[in-house]
C-alpha positions as CSV (number, residue, x, y, z in Angstrom):
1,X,-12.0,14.5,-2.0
2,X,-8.6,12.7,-3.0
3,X,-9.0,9.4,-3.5
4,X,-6.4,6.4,-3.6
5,X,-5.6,3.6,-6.5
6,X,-4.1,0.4,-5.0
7,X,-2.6,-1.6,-7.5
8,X,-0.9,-4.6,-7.1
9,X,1.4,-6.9,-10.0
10,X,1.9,-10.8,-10.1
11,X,4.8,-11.7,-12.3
12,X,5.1,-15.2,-13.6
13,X,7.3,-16.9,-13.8
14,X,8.0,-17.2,-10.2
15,X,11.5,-16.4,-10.3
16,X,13.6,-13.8,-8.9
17,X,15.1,-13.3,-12.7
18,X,11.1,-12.3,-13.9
19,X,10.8,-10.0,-11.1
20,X,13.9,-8.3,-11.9
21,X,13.0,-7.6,-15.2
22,X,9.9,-6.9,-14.2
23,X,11.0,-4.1,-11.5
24,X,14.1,-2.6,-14.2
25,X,11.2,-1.8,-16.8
26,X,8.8,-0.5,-14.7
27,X,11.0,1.9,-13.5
28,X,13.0,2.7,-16.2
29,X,10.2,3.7,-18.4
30,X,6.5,3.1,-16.6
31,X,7.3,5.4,-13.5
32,X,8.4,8.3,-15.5
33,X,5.4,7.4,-18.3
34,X,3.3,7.7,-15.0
35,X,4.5,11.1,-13.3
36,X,4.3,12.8,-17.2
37,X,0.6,11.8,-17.9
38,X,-0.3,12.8,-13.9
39,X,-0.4,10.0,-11.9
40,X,1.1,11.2,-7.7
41,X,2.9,8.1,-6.7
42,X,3.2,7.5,-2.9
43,X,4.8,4.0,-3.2
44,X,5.7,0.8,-4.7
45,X,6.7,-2.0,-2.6
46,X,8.0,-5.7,-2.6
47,X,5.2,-7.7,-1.1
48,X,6.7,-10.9,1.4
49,X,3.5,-12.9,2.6
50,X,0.9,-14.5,0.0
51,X,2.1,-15.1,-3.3
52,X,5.6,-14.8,-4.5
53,X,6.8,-12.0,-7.3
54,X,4.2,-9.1,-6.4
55,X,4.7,-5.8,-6.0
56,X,1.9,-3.3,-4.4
57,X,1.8,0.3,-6.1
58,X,-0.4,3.3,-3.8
59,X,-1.3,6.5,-6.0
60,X,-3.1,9.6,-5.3
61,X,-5.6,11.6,-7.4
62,X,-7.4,14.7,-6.8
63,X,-10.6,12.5,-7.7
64,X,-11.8,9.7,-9.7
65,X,-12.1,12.1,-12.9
66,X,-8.7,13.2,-12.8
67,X,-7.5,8.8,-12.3
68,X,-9.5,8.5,-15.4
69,X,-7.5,11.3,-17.5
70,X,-4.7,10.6,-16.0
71,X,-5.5,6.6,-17.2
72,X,-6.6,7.5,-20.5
73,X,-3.6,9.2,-21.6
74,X,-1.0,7.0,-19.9
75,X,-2.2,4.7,-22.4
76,X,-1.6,6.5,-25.6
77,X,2.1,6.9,-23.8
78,X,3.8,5.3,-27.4
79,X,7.6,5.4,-25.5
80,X,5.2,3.3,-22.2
81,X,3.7,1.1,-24.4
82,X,6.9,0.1,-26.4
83,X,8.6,-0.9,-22.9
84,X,5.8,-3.4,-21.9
85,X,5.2,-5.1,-25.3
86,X,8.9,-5.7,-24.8
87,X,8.7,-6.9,-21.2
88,X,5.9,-9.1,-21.7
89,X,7.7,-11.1,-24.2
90,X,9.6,-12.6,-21.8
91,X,7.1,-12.4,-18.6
92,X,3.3,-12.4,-17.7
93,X,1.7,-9.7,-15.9
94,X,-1.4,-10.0,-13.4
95,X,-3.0,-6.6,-12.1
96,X,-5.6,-5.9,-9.5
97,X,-6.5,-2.6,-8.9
98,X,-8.5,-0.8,-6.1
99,X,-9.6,2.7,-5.8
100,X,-10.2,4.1,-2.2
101,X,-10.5,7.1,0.2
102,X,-8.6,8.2,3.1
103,X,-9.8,7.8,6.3
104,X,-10.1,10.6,9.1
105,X,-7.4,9.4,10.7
106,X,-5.1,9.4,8.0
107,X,-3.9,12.7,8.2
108,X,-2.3,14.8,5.4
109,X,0.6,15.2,8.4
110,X,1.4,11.4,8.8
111,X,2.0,10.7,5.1
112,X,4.1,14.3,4.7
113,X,6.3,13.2,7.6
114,X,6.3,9.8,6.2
115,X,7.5,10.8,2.6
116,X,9.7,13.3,3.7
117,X,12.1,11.4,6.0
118,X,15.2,10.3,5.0
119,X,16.1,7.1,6.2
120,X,19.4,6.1,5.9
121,X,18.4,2.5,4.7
122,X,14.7,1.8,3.1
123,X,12.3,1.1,6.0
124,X,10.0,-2.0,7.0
125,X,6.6,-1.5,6.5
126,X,3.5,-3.5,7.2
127,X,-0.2,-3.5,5.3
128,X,-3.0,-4.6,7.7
129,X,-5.9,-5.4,5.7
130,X,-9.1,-5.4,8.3
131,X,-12.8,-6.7,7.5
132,X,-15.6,-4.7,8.7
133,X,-18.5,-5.7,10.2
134,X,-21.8,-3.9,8.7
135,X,-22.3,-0.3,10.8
136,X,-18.7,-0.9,12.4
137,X,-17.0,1.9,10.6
138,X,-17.1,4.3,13.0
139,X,-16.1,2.8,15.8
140,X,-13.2,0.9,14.0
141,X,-11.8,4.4,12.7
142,X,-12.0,5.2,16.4
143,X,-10.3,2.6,17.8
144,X,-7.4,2.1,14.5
145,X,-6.8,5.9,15.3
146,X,-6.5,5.2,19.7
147,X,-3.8,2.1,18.6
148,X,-1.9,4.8,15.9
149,X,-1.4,6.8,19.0
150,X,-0.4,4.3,21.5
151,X,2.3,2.3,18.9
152,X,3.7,6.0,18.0
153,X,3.9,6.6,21.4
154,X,6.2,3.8,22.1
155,X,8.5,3.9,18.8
156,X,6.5,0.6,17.9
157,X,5.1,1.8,14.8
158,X,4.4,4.9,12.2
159,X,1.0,5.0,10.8
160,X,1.4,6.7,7.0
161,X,-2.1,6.3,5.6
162,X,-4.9,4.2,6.0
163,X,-7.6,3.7,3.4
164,X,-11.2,2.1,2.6
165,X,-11.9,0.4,0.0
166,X,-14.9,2.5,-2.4
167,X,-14.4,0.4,-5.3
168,X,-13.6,-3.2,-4.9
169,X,-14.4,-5.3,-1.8
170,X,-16.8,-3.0,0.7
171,X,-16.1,-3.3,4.4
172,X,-12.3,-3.0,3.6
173,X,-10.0,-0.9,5.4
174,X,-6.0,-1.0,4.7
175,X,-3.6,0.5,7.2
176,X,0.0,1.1,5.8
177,X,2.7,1.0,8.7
178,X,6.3,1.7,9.2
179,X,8.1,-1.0,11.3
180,X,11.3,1.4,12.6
181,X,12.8,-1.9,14.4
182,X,11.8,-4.4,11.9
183,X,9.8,-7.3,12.0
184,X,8.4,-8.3,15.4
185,X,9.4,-11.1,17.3
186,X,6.5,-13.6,16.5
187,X,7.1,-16.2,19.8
188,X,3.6,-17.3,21.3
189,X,2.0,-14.6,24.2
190,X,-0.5,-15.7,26.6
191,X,-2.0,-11.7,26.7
192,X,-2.0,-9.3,24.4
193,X,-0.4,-5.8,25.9
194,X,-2.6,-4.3,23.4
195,X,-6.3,-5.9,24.4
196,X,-7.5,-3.1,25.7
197,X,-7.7,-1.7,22.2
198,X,-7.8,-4.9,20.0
199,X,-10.5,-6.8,21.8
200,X,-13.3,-3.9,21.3
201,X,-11.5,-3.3,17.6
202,X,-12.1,-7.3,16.4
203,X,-16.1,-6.5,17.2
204,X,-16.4,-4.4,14.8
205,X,-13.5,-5.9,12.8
206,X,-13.2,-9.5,13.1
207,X,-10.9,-10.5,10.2
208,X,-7.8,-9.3,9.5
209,X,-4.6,-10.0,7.3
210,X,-1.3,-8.6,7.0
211,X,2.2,-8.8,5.3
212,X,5.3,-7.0,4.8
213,X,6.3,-4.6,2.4
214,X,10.1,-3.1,1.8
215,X,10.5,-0.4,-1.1
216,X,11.4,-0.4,-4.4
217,X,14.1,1.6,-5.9
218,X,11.9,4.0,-7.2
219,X,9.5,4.3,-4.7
220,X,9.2,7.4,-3.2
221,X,8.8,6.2,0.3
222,X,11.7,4.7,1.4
């Protein structure tokens, strides 16, 4: 079963200058270090919400033997390694890193279309980041995959994967969403058009964070 990497950057200092180097390096000479010693990148992204300066990187593996070998030679990459002993001369670098798998309703489909449109501009997209309640799985899967269909329905959103958490924080499942209008309006609703869907969902799932992503140059969706 494929599974998913998650890794997200924190570059100090918090300045747009740091970032910049930051993002000219990584994909100058870590994305290509990356696609020669086999790692599938899906995306990089810009992350507004939370702290300032990080990025969030999603990667696909046939398994968690092939992330290994693919981790273990990406760090005898010489031409890789020269390129962040540079960088980090001049910035700091936080990582975390999550591995997870896809769930059923993150078809193969949704991410193909996803990475094979061509937008004219890059595209909005939003992370959701829900907590599970102990047994709720199932039911959340459910429900996640009933509000996929209603937002697609009405050109609110595009679901292009959605993920749980097997290593790192249990009981966490991450939706990654396209915004094809942009950022919602955020003015305060007295009912939720949605509750039909969301009220049964927060049961199972009572917690949930989000924020916006917008692509990287090198990201390969756009």
């Amino acid at each position: 079963m494929p599974i998913l990497i998650e890794a997200s950057h924190r570059v100090f200092p918090v300045t747009d200058r740091a970032f910049h180097q930051y993002v000219d390096v990584y994909g100058n000479a870590v994305i290509p270090a990356m696609a020669r010693n086999g790692y599938d990148l899906l995306g990089a992204w810009k992350r507004t919400g939370g702290p300032f300066n990080t990025d969030v990187l999603l990667l696909r593996f046939d398994d968690l033997g092939a992330y290994e070998r693919a981790s273990a030679s990406l760090r005898n990459d010489a031409a890789m390694a020269s390129a962040i002993g540079t960088l980090m001369r001049e910035v700091r670098i936080e990582e975390e890193v999550k591995a997870a798998r896809p769930t059923p309703y993150a078809t193969e489909a949704r991410l193909a279309a996803a990475l094979s449109a061509q937008p004219e501009r890059p595209r909005q997209y939003m992370q959701a980041v829900l907590r599970l309640e102990l047994g709720g799985q199932p039911e959340a899967f459910r429900l996640v995959s009933d509000l996929a269909a209603r937002l697609e329905e009405r050109g609110a959103a595009q679901l292009v994967t959605a993920y749980e958490t097997a290593i790192g924080r249990r009981g966490e499942l991450t939706d990654l969403w396209i915004l094809p209008h942009g950022v919602r309006n955020f003015d305060y609703r007295a009912t939720d058009p949605l509750g039909d869907i969301l009220e049964p969902l927060r049961r199972v799932a009572p917690d949930e964070s989000s924020s916006y992503l917008n692509p990287l140059p090198y990201s390969p969706l756009q």
